[in-house]
Steps between C-alpha positions, in 0.01 A plus 500: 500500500168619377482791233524814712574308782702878616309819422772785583284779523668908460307785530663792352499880504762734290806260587650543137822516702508211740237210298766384256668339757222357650395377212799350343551274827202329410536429103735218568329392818622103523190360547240413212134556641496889591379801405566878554203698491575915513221734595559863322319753802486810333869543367570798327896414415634294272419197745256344232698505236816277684217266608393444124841473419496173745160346427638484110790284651301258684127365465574434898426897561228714452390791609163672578436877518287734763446798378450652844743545784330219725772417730670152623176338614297532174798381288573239684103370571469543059799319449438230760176444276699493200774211611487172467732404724385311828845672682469870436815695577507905526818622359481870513592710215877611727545134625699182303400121625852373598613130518798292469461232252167284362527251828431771724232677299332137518573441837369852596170477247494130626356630878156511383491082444386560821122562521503647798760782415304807344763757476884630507537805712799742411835308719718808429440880390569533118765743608677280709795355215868489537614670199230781468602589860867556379375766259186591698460901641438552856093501499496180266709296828274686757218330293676153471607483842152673639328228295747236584491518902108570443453140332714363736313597793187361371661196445585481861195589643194332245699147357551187567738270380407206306862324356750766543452615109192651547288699770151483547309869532265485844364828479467705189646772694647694214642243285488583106360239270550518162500167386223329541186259304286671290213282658540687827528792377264802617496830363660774725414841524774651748861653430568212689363248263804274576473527864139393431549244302713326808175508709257381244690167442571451831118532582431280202690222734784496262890501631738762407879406430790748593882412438789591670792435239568788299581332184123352444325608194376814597424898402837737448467879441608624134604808662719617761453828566235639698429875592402638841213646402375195312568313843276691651238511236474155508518483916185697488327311275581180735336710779210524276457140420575409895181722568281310223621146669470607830135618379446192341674226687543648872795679675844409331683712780563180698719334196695927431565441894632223534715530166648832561642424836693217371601695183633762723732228707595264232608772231740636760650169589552442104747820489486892505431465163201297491408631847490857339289392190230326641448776739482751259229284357328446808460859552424601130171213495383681892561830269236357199296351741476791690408739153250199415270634716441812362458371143160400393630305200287214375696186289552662174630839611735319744661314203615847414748499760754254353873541430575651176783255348790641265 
């Protein structure tokens, strides 16, 4: 592999008490040509100060610091500058890159051998693990099971197979895409910058890979408890970032349709249980989408809404 052949790329904001484990997933990463780039937006917490603890361990990380609150999109468009990676991966400040052994990092990484291939969408919400959802509190399973059933829909209605370990995305529908080349890459400006990120590669002519085996390489939460309120803060700023697509790139109600009518049917047939979560979900994202409307906030104010971790 070339030098910096993966950028990992973390924009961060006051998460002194979730980024240690973030970061210490990656100081051993198995693989020789990477890099972990951290983008400081604003903190006010101790968050700095665990970073520089890291970058003194390993020449491998460094960090970079914004002295304004910017938001997602302008951390991740300076850092995507900054790598020098041709894979960039966004790992968010709450999330830890999971895998089971070297061979299937390699195998996973190993997708983009093929030219045509511009992108990894997310195969499985980062809440959706076995052993946090043992622990988890009731809104944290309404989110993994919301998200799970959500996914799953989309991968029933906009793939394709191509060799039964892989499906090819269609549509971009609303498929998340956070692993991607840094050649394709076009700055965002939405709350829905991953969302938007589906569509520009797509419209580049580029393929987009989704899995659906659970134990691939992929995003797990670091926490596993989520509050109501937070739920819904973060439902409304999806309704926000639906608006800016659906501003930018046409109606998206045709891919929400078509979803939530076979998240409604499917979650029951999984168990009262899941059947219960996923339509507590359901209702909570009409809820946000439904408050969306009456908020007038642009990008950077509608980073505000995000959970608060503990």
């Amino acid at each position: 592999m070339e030098k910096g052949k993966i950028s990992f790329i973390i924009p961060a904001h006051n998460e002194e008490k979730i980024i240690s484990e973030t970061l210490n997933n990656l100081i051993n990463f198995p693989l020789k040509e990477y890099e972990v780039l951290i983008g400081l937006d604003g903190c006010t917490d101790k968050t700095k100060d665990i970073v520089i603890s890291f970058v003194s361990k390993s020449k491998k990380f460094k960090y970079f610091e914004l002295k304004s609150r910017s938001g997602k999109p302008e951390v991740v468009d300076y850092l995507v500058k900054k790598a020098m990676g041709e894979i960039i991966v966004i790992n968010d400040a709450d999330w830890i890159f999971n895998f089971e052994g070297k061979e299937k990092l390699n195998t996973f990484f190993n997708m983009f051998k093929d030219k045509k291939i511009g992108g990894i969408a997310e195969s499985f919400p980062v809440e959706w693990n076995k052993d946090k959802l043992k622990t988890a509190n009731f809104w944290y399973k309404v989110v993994a099971y919301g998200n799970y059933f959500w996914i799953e829909s989309q991968k029933t209605n906009f793939t394709k197979k191509f060799d039964g370990s892989f499906l090819y995305i269609t549509e971009p529908a609303m498929f998340l895409t956070n692993i991607f080349r840094k050649n394709l890459y076009k700055k965002n400006f939405s709350l829905g910058d991953d969302f938007e990120r589906t569509r520009d590669i797509k419209n580049l002519g580029f393929e987009i890979v989704i899995f659906n085996k659970e134990n691939i390489p992929r995003m797990i939460a670091v926490y596993d408890k989520i509050k109501l309120k937070d739920l819904l803060r973060q439902k409304i700023r999806t309704g926000v970032a639906r608006s800016q697509l659906s501003n930018k790139n046409g109606d998206l109600k045709k891919y929400q349709t078509r979803s939530g009518i076979l998240i409604i049917f499917n979650s029951w047939k999984s168990g009262f249980f899941p059947g219960l979560y996923a339509n507590l979900w359901l209702l909570i994202t009409i809820l946000g989408s439904i408050i969306a409307k009456f908020k007038k906030n642009d990008t950077k104010e509608g980073w505000l809404l995000r959970a608060k971790r503990q």
